[in-house]
Backbone as JSON, one array per atom type, in Angstrom:
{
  "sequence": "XXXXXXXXXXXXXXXXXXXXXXXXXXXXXXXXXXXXXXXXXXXXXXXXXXXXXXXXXXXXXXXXXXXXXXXXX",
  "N": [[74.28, 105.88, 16.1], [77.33, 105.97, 14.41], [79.2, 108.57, 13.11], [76.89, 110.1, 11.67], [77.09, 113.09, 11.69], [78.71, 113.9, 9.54], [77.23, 113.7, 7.36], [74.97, 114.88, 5.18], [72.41, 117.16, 5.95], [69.3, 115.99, 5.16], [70.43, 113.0, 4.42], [71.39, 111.83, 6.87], [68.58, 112.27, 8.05], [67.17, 110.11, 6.27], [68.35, 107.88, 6.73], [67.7, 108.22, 10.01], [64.74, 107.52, 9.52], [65.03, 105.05, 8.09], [66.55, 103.17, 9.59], [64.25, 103.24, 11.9], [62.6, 101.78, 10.36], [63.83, 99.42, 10.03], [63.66, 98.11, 12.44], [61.36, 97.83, 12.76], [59.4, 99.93, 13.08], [56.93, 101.17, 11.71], [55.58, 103.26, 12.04], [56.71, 105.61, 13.27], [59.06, 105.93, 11.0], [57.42, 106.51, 9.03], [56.88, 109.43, 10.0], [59.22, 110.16, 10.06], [59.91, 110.41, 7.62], [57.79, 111.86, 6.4], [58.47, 114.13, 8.23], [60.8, 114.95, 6.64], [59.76, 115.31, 3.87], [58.14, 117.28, 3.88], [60.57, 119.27, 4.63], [62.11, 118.93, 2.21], [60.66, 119.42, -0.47], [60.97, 118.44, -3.24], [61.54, 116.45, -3.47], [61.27, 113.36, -4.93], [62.01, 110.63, -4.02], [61.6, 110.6, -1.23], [58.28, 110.63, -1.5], [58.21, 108.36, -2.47], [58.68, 106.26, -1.24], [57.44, 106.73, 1.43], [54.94, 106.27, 0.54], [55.38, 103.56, -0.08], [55.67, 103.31, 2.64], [52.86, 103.15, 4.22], [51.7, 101.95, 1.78], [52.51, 99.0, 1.95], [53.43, 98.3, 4.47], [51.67, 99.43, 6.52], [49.3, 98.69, 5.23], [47.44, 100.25, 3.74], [45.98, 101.72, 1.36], [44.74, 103.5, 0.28], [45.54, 105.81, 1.65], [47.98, 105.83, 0.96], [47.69, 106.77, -1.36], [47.8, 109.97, -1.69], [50.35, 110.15, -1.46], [51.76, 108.61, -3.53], [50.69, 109.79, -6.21], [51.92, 111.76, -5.86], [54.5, 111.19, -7.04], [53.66, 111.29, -10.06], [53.23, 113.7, -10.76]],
  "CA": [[75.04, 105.6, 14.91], [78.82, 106.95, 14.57], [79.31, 109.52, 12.09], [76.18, 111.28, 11.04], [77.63, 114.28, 11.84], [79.34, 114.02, 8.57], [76.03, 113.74, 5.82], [74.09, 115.84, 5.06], [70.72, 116.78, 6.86], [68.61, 114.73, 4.71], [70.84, 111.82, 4.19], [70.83, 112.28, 8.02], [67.3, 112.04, 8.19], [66.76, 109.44, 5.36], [69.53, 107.01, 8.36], [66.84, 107.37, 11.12], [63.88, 107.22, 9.16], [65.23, 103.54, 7.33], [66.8, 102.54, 10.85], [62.86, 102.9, 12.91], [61.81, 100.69, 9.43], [64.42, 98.05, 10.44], [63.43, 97.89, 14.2], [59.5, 97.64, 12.22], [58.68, 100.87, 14.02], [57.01, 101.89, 10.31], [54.94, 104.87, 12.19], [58.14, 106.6, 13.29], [59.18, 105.7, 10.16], [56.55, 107.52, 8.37], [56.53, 110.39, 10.73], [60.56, 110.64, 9.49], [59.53, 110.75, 6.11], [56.99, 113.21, 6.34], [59.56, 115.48, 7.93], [61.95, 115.01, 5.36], [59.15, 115.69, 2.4], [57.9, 118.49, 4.31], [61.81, 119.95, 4.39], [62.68, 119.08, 0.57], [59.41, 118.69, -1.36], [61.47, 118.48, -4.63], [62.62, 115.21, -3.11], [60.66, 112.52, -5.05], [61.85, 109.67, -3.82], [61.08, 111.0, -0.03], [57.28, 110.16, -1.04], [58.24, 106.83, -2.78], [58.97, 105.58, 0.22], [56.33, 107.12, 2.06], [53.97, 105.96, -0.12], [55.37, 102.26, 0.26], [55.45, 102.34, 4.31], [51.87, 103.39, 4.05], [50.74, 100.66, 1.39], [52.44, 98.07, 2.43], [53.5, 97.94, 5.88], [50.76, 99.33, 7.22], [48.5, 98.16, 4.53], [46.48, 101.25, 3.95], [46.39, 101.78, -0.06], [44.02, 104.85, 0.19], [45.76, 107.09, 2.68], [49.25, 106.11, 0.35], [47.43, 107.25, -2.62], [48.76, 111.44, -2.43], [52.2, 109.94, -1.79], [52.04, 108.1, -4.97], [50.43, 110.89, -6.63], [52.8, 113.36, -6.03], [55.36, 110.77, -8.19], [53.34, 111.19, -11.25], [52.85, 114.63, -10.92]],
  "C": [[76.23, 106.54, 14.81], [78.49, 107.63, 13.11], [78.42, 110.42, 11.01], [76.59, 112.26, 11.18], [78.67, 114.97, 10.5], [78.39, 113.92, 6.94], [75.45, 114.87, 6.41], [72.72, 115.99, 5.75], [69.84, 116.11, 6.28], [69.05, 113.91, 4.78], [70.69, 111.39, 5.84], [69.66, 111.39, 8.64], [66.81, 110.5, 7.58], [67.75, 108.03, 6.35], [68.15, 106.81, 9.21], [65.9, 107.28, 10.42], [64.24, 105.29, 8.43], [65.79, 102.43, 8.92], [65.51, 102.47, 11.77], [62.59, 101.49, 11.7], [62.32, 99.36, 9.91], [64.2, 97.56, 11.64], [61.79, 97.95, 13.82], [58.98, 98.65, 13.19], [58.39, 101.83, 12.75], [55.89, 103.34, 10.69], [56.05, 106.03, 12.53], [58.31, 106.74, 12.07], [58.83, 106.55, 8.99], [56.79, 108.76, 8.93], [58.55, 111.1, 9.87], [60.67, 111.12, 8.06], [59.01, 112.0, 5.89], [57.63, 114.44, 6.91], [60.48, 115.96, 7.11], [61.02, 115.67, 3.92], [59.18, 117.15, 2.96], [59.65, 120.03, 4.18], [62.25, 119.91, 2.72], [61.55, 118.65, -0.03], [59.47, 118.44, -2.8], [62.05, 116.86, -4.66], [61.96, 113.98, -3.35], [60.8, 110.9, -4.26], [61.89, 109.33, -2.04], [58.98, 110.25, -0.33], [56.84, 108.89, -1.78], [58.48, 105.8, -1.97], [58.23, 105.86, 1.15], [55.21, 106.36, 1.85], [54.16, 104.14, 0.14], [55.57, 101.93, 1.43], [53.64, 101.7, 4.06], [51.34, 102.2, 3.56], [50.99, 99.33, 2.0], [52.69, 97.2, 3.35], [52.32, 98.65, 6.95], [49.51, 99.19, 6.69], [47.01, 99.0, 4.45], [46.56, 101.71, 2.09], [45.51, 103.66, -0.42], [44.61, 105.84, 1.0], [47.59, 107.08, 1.73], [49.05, 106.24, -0.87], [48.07, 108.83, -3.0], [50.03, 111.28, -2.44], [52.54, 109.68, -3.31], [51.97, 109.16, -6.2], [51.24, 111.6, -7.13], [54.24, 113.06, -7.02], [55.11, 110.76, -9.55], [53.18, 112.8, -11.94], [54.25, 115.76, -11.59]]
}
């Protein structure tokens, strides 16, 4: 992709993590996420999106329950 080199390291991040989703590679996907929470954990809507690979692309509702969680919290 031309011009990441110009966002920011999350926005960055938040590029390849939505670009594996579009190529349906939603474990990368996840795995991009979870580096991104792990780097900004102030960054709610890092595990709103986590939380919806989880439920509903890989159709797991119990393992995207602390994602959700952590939006109420």
């Amino acid at each position: 992709m031309r011009h990441l080199d110009r966002v920011t390291p999350r926005e960055r991040g938040l590029v390849e993590a939505l670009e594996a989703g579009v190529r349906w590679d939603f474990i990368r996907e996840l795995e991009l996420f979870d580096r991104l929470i792990a780097e900004w954990p102030e960054w709610v809507e890092g595990y709103r999106r986590a939380g919806a690979i989880v439920a509903i692309q890989l159709g797991d509702r119990a393992r995207a329950r602390p994602y959700l969680e952590k939006l109420l919290s």
